[in-house]
DRENNURO-119064 format. One line per field, with one value per residue (C-alpha): chain; residue number from 0; residue in one letter; x negated, y negated, z negated. Coordinates in steps of 0.2 Angstrom, whole numbers, plus 5000, padded with zeros to 4 digits. Layout:
N
kette = [A  ...]
nr = [NUM  ...]
rest = [A  ...]
x = [X  ...]
y = [Y  ...]
z = [Z  ...]
This chain:
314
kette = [A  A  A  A  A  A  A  A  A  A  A  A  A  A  A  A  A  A  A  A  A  A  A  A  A  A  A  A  A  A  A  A  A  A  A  A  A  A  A  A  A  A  A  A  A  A  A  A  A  A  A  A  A  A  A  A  A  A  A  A  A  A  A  A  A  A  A  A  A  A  A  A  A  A  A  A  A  A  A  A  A  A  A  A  A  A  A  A  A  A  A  A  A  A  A  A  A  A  A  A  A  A  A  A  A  A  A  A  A  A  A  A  A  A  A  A  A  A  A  A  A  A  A  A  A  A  A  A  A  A  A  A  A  A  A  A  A  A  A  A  A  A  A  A  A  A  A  A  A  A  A  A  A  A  A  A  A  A  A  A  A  A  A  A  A  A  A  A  A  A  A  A  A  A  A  A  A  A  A  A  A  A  A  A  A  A  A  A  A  A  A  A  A  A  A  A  A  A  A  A  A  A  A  A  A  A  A  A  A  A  A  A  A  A  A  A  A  A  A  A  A  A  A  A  A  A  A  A  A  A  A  A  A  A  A  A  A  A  A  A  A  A  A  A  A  A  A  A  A  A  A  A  A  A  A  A  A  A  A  A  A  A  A  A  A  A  A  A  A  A  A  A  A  A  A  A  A  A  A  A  A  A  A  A  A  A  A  A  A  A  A  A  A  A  A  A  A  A  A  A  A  A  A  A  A  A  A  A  A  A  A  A  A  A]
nr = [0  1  2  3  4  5  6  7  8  9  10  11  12  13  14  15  16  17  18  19  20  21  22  23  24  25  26  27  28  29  30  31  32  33  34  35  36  37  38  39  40  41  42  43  44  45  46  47  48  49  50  51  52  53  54  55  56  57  58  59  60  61  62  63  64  65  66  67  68  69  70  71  72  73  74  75  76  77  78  79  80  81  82  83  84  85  86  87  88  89  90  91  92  93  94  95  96  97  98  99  100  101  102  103  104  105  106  107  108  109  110  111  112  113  114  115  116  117  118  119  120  121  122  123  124  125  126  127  128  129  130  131  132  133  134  135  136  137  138  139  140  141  142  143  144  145  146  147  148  149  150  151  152  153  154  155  156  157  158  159  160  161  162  163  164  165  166  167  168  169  170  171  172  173  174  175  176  177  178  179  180  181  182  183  184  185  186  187  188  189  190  191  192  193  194  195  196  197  198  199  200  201  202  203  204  205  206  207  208  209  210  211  212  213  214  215  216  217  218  219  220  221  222  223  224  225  226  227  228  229  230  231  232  233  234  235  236  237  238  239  240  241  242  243  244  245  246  247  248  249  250  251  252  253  254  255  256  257  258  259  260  261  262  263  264  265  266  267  268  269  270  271  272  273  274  275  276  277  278  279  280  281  282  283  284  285  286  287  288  289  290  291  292  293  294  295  296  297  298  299  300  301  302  303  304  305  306  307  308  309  310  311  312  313]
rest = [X  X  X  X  X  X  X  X  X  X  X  X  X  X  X  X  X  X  X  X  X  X  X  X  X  X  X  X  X  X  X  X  X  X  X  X  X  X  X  X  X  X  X  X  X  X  X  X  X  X  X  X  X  X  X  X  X  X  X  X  X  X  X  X  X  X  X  X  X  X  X  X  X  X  X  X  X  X  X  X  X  X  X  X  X  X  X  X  X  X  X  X  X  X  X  X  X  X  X  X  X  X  X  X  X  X  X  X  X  X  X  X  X  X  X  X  X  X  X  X  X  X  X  X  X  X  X  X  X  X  X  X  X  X  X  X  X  X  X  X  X  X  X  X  X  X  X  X  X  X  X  X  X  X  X  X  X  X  X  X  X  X  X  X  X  X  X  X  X  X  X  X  X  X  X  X  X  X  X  X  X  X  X  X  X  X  X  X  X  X  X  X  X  X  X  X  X  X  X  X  X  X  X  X  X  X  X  X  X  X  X  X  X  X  X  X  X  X  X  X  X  X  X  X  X  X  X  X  X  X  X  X  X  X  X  X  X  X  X  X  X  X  X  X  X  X  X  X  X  X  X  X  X  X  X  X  X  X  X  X  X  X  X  X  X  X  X  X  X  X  X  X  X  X  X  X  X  X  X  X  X  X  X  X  X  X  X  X  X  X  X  X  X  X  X  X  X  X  X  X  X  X  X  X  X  X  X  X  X  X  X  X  X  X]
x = [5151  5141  5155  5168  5156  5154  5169  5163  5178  5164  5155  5142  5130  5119  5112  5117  5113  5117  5131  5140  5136  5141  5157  5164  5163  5170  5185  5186  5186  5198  5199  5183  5183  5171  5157  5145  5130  5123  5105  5103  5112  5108  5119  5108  5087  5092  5096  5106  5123  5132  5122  5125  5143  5144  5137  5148  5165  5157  5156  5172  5182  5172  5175  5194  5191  5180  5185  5170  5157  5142  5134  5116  5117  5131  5125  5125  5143  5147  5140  5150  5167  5166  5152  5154  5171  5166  5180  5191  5181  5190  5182  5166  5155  5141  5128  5109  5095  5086  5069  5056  5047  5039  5023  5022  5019  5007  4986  4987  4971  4962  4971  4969  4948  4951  4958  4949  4932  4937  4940  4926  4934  4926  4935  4935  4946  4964  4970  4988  4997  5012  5018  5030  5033  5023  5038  5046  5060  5047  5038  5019  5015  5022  5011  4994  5000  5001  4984  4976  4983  4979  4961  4961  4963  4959  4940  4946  4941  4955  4959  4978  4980  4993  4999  5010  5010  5021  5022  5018  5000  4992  4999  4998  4977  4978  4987  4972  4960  4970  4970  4950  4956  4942  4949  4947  4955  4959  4941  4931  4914  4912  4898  4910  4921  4935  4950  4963  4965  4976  4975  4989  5000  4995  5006  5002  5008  5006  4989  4990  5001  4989  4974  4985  4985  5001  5012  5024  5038  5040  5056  5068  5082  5081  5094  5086  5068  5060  5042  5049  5056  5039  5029  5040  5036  5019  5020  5015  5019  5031  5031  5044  5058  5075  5082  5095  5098  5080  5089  5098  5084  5071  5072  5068  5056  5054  5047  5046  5044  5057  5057  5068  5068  5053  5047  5026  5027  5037  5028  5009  5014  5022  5004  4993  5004  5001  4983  4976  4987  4981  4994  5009  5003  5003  5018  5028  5019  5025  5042  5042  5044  5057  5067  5068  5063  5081  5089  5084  5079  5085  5095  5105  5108  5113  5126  5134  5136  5145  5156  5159  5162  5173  5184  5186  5191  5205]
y = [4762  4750  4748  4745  4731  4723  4725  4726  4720  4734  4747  4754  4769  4777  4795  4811  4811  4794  4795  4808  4801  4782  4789  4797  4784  4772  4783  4783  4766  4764  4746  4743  4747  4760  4759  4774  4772  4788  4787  4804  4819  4839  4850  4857  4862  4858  4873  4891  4893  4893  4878  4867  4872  4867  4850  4848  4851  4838  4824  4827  4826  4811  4805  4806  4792  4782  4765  4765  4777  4766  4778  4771  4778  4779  4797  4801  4792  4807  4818  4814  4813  4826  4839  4842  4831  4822  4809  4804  4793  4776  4776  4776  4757  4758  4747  4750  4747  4732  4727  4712  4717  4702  4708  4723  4709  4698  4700  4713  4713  4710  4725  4736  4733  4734  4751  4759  4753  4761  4779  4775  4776  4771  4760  4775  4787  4788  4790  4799  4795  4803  4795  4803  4817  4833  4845  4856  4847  4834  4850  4844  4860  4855  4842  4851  4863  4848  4841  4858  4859  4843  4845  4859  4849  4832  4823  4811  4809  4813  4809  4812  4806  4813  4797  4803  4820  4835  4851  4856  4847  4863  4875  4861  4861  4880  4879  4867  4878  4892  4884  4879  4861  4853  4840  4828  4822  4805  4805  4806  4799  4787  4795  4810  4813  4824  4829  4829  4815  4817  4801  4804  4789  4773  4756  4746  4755  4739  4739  4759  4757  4743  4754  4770  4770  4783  4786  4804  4811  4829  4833  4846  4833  4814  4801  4783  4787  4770  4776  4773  4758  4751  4759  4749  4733  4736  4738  4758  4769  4784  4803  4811  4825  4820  4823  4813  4795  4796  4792  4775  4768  4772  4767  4785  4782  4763  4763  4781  4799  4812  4830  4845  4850  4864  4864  4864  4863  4847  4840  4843  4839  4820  4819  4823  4809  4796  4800  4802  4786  4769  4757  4770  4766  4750  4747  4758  4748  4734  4736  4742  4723  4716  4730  4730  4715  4708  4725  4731  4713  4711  4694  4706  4718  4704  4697  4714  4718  4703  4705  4721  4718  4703  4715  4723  4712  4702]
z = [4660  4672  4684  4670  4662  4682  4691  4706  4723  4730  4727  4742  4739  4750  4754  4747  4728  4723  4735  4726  4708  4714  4721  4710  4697  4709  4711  4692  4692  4704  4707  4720  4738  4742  4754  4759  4772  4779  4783  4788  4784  4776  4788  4798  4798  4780  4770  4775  4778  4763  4755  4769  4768  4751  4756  4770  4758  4744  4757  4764  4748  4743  4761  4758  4744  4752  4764  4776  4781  4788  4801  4806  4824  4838  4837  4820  4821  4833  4823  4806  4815  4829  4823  4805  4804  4787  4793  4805  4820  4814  4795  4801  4807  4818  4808  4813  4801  4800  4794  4796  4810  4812  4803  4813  4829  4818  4821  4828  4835  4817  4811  4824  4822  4802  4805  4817  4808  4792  4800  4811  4828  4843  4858  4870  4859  4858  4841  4839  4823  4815  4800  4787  4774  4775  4774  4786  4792  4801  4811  4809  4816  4832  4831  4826  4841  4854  4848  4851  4869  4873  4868  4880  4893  4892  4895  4883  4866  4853  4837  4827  4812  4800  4788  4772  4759  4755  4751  4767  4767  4762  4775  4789  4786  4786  4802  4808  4803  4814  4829  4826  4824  4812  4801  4786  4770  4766  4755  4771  4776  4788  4797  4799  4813  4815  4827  4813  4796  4782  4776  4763  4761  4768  4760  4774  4789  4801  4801  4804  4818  4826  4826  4834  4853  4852  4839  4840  4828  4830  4819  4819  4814  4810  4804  4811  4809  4803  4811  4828  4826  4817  4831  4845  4833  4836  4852  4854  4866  4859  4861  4852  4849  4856  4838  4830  4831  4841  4857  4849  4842  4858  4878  4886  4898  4895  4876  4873  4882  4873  4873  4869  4851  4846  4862  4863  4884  4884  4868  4875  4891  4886  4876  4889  4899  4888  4884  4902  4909  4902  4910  4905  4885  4889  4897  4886  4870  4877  4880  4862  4853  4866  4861  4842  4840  4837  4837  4823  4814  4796  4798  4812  4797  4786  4796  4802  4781  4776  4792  4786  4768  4771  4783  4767  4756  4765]
């Protein structure tokens, strides 16, 4: 009924829900060009077999209807065409993100003291931050694992903080508690210390990221994870799972240090790294900013859009 009252030239949706619901009116309408953008997919570390088949079918009738698939990732492009073949390779347009990352490269001194006074955290430790939803796609266990090895063996003073909530919030603290990890809620005391925060969701993640020393993603699958881009912004040295679109969004070895899927060795080990050697954090944090900075800016995202759309339209 919306459609019919706006005649949209075109109509553009985005993830799996809306995508399917948006679609599928279009092609009742039948008079818009249709536009999809995938930010990340469900096909696999998703669901079982037969659901993720299911999926797989749904988006590759809709596909059939559809004028362009945005992939957000040269990967996920591969991915889409050659993996799950949603679509031939020649519907699908490479368009990155893009944000305003300017403020993640703003005072970041003054933030960085705001932070780390407000969980008390002293010069000489090295905070670790993972930010995103507690569920079981992201893997926080690999991260509560890593923690614990590092502690092991590091002289240096740790401290991780988990930023975000989810169903998984409860088992990840019993998970802590397992591996003698002593930790916090969000309603901590400032006179009280621990190795693990849940902080719960923070808004402004640019002052989180200033007061981080290290920033690590630990999924099982990711589309374009934003975390990474914002922690690059902020200049902060990356350890991560090589998942995804990770490895188009990130310089391995130059911004960040990647590692096999699941894998507690690789994961520690790229931790300890980081956390034993000064100048490798600060070079990779700052590599980070000269590599998004116009990469993945959001006047770039602009302009790659209304290319696209004008493509569409003659």
């Amino acid at each position: 009924k919306l459609i019919k009252e706006f005649k949209p030239d075109i109509i553009h949706t985005h993830a799996s829900k809306a995508g399917a619901i948006g679609r599928s009116a279009g092609i009742a309408y039948g008079k818009a060009k249709l536009v999809h953008t995938f930010h990340g997919h469900v096909f696999h570390s998703y669901f079982g077999k037969l659901k993720t088949n299911v999926y797989k079918n749904i988006e590759r009738t809709l596909a059939l209807k559809t004028d362009r698939i945005i992939a957000i990732s040269e990967r996920q492009k591969l991915e889409l065409s050659k993996r799950y073949r949603i679509c031939s390779e020649d519907k699908i347009e490479v368009i990155p993100l893009g944000f305003d990352l300017n403020k993640f490269n703003e005072n970041k001194q003054e933030k960085r003291l705001l932070f780390r006074e407000q969980y008390n955290i002293a010069e000489n430790e090295i905070a670790i931050g993972i930010v995103g939803r507690l569920v079981p796609i992201k893997n926080h266990k690999l991260f509560l694992d890593s923690i614990h090895e590092v502690k092991k063996k590091t002289k240096k003073k740790i401290r991780a903080f988990i930023v975000g909530d989810g169903e998984e919030r409860e088992h990840l603290k019993t998970h802590a508690r397992e591996l003698g990890l002593d930790y916090v809620n969000g309603d901590f005391s400032l006179e009280k210390k621990a190795t693990i925060h849940f902080t719960s969701w923070i808004k402004d993640i640019c002052r989180v990221n200033a007061g981080m020393d290290i920033i690590a993603l630990s999924s099982f699958n990711e589309g374009t994870p934003v975390s990474l881009i914002e922690a690059q912004a902020s200049s902060k040295p990356i350890v991560t799972t090589k998942v995804g679109g990770v490895s188009n969004i990130v310089v391995p070895n130059e911004t960040a240090l990647l590692t096999k899927n699941d894998n507690l060795k690789e994961f520690s080990e790229s931790l300890l790294k980081l956390v034993e050697n000064d100048s490798l954090r600060q070079n990779l944090g700052n590599n980070g900013w000269y590599h998004v900075k116009d990469k993945f800016h959001y006047t770039r995202l602009v302009k790659d859009m209304d290319q696209l759309y004008q493509t569409l339209l003659q």
